[in-house]
Every structure is written in C-alpha cells, then in structure tokens.
C-alpha positions in Angstrom: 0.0 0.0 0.0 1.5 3.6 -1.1 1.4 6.4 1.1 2.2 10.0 0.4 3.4 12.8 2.8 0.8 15.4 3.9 0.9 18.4 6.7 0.1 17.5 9.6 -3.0 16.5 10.2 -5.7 14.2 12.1 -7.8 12.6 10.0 -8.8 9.3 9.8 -8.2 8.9 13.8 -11.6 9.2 15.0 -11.8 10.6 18.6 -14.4 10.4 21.3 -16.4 13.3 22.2 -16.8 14.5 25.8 -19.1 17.8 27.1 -16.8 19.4 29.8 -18.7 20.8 32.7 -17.9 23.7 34.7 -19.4 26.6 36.6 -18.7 30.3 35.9 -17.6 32.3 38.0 -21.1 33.6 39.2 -21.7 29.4 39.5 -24.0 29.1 36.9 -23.1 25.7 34.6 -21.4 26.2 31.5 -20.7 23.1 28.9 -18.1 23.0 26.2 -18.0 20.5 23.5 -14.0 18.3 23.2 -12.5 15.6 21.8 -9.2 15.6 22.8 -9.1 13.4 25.8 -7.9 10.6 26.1 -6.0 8.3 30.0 -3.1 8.2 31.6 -1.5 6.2 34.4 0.8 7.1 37.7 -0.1 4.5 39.6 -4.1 5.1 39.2 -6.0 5.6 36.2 -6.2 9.2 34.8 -7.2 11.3 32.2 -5.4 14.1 30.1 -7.2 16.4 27.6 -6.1 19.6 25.6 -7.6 22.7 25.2 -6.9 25.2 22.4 -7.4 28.7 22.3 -9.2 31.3 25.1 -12.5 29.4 26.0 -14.7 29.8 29.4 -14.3 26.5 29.7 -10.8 26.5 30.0 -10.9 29.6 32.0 -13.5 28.0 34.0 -11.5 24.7 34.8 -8.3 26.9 35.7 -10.3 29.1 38.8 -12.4 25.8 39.8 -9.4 23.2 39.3 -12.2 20.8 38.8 -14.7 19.7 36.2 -16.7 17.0 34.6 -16.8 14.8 31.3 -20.0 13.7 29.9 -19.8 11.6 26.8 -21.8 12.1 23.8 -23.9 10.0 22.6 -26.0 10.2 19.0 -28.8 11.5 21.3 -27.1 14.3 22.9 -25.4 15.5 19.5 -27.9 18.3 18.7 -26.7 19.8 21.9 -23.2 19.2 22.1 -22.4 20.8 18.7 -24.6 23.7 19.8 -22.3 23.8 22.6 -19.1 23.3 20.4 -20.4 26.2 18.1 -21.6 28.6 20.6 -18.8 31.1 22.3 -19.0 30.4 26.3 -19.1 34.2 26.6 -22.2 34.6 24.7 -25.0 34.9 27.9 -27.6 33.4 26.5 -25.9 30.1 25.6 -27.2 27.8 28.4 -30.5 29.3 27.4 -31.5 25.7 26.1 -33.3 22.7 27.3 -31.1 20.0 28.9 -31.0 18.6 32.2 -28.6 19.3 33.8 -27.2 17.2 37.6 -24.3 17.4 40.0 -21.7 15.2 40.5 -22.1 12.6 43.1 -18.3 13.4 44.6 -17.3 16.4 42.9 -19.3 20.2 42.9 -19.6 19.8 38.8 -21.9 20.1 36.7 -23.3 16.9 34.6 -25.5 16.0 31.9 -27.7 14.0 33.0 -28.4 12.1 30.0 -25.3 11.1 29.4 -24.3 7.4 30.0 -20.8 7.9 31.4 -19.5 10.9 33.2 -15.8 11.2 34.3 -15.9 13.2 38.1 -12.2 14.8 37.2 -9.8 17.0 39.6 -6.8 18.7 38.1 -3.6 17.2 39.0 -1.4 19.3 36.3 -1.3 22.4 33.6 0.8 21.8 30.8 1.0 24.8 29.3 1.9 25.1 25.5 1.9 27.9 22.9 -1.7 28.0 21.8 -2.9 25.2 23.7 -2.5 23.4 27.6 -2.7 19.7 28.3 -4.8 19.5 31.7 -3.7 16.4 33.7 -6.4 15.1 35.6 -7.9 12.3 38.8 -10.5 10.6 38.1 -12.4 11.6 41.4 -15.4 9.4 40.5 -17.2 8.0 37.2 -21.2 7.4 37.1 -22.9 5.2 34.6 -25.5 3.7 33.8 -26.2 0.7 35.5 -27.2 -1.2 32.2 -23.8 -0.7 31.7 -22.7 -3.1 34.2 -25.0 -6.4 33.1 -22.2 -9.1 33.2 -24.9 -10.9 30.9 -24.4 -8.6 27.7 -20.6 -7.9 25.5 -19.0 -4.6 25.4 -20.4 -4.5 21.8 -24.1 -4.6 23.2 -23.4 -2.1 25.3 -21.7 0.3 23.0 -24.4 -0.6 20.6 -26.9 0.4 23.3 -25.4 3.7 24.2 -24.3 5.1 20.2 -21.1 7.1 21.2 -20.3 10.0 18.9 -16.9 10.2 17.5 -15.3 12.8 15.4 -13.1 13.3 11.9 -12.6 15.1 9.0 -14.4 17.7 10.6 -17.4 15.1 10.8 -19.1 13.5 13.2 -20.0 9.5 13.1 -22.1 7.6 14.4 -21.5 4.3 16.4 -22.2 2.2 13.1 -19.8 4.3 11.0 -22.5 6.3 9.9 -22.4 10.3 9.0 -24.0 12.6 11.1 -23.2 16.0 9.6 -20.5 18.3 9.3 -19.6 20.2 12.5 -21.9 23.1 13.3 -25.1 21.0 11.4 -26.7 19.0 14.3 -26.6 22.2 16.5 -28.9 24.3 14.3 -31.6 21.6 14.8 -32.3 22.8 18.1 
C-alpha cells in the first residue's frame, strides 16, 4: 500500500467526544464540546485532555481546578455541537433545554443524560503555545447501571449507548454512519 506525505493533520483517527462541565464564575453551569481526551497512568487511572485557544471552559477549569466529562452520545449531538459552536461568553448560551445534575463526589456540573460521566480534579497544567494539556484524577465516574449487566458484551453495550466520535471535521455515528459536518446538528435545536 502507497502512502504519500501530507501536513500534519488528524484525520482518519476518529476521537471520542466529551461535554466538559464547569461553573462560571457567578456558579452558573457552562458546557463545552471536546474531543481531545484521552488516559493516563501514575499509579491510578487518569485522564489528560487539551484545550486550544481562550474558552470559558478552559478559564472555568483553571479558577475551579475541577470539572466534569460527559460523553456524547447520538442523542445528545444536537446539543453538544450547539455547545461546540456557541462562544461560552455569549449569555444566552445555556439558554436551552437540557437537564442538567451534579456530580455525586465532585461540585460539577453533569449531563444527566449522558451514559458515562468522568468526576475529574486537576492534578497538572501543561502549558503550550496555543494550547494546555490539563492532567487530571478521576475523582469518581457514574454510569448507567445497564452498563454493568455481566450478561451482555461490550459491543451490546456500545451498541446500546451510540457514542459519537469525530473526523474530518465530521461527526459519526456508532455504526460508521455520517451525522453531519460540525456546526449542522446544532442548528436543529
């Protein structure tokens, strides 16, 4: 198989997608839309993300030190590109109808229909040019109890829940299927 030389780039490495929750500085919830995130270990599992640019979210994680990780599912889409496409500054952006919990062990914010939500605690900043690599604990996860029937495969469950991943400036479905471009889902709320 031929390969050819290209600028860096991403694609064709589908990643995850995760709505980070924090409160603002007045402690109203905020939720911003990533995908890079992925674990680490020293000596207990962990988790490491990056964070591009000047976002409320990231201003919102450095003041609080703490914040949560909701994944997204094909059902929560619509509202997670909304949230990836919206500016955290604008005021009326949580204007919009989710429900919205608290974490069982850590004062974040969660959405509650999400099927698994990472409890996280900064351990690290890594700071970088245009970007900072946040080093975190896992403080707690919740899921959905389905989730733990010994009785059904990993598959079954993945099947069950649909996570959303992301390339090419797409987003697929759990199947492989296209979902639209980023910024389409969001204008369907």
């Amino acid at each position: 198989m031929s390969k050819v030389s290209l600028k860096p780039t991403n694609d064709f490495c589908p990643q995850t997608l995760f709505l980070y929750g924090t409160y603002d500085a007045e402690k109203r919830p905020d939720f911003g839309l990533f995908c890079w995130f992925s674990y680490t270990w020293d000596g207990e599992l962990g988790v490491m993300c990056c964070i591009g640019g000047d976002k409320l979210t990231k201003e919102n994680i450095h003041r609080n030190r703490i914040f949560s990780a909701s994944l997204v599912t094909e059902e929560l889409l619509p509202i997670a590109d909304y949230f990836g496409t919206t500016n955290g500054h604008d005021s009326g952006k949580m204007n919009v109808d989710i429900k919205i919990g608290e974490g069982q062990v850590l004062p974040v914010p969660i959405v509650e229909a999400s099927p698994v939500v990472f409890e996280l605690e900064v351990k690290e900043f890594v700071q970088l040019h245009d970007g900072e690599v946040i080093v975190c604990k896992i403080r707690n996860v919740l899921q959905e109890e389905a989730l733990t029937d010994p009785n059904k495969s990993a598959q079954e469950k993945l099947a069950a829940i649909r996570p959303v991943k992301t390339t090419c400036q797409t987003y697929f479905g759990f199947d492989g299927s296209r979902l639209g471009a980023w910024g389409e889902p969001g204008k369907k709320l």
